[in-house]
N, C-alpha and C positions, 0 to 999 in steps of 0.2 A: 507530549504524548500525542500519539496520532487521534483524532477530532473521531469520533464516530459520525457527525455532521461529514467528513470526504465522504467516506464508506458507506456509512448505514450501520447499524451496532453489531451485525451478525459477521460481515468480516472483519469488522475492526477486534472485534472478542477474537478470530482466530490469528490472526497479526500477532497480539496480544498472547494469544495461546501457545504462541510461536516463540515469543522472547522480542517481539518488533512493536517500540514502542514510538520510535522516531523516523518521519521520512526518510530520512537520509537512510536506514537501514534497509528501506525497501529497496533502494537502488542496489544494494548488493545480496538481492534474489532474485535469481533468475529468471527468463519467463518461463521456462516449465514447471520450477519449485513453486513459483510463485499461486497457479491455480490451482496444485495438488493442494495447497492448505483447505481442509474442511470449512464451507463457508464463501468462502473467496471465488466469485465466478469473473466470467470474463469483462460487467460491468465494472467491479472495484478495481479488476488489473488496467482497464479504461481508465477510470479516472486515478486510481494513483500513480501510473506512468503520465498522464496528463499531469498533474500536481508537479511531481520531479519536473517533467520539463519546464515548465512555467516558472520554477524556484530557479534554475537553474539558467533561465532567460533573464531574471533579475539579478542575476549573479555575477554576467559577464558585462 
């Protein structure tokens, strides 16, 4: 389940409100879906695109 420690609890609750309980499913919202969620401003879509990258740097 996504950490409310990335987020902060107010977007991780709207993630959550959403059906998005695992990074990986952040990566398949868009960036404009992504800041319409209530909650979610452009610091969370900061770091959780930051987050995907980084996972995805240890990946390869």
């Amino acid at each position: 389940m996504l950490a409310s420690s990335l987020t902060g609890p107010t977007p991780a609750r709207a993630l959550l409100g959403a059906g998005v309980t695992r990074l990986d499913q952040v990566a398949r919202i868009d960036d404009a879906e992504l800041p319409a969620l209530h909650g979610v401003g452009p610091k969370a879509v900061r770091i959780l695109r930051g987050a995907l990258r980084e996972r995805e740097g240890r990946e390869s």
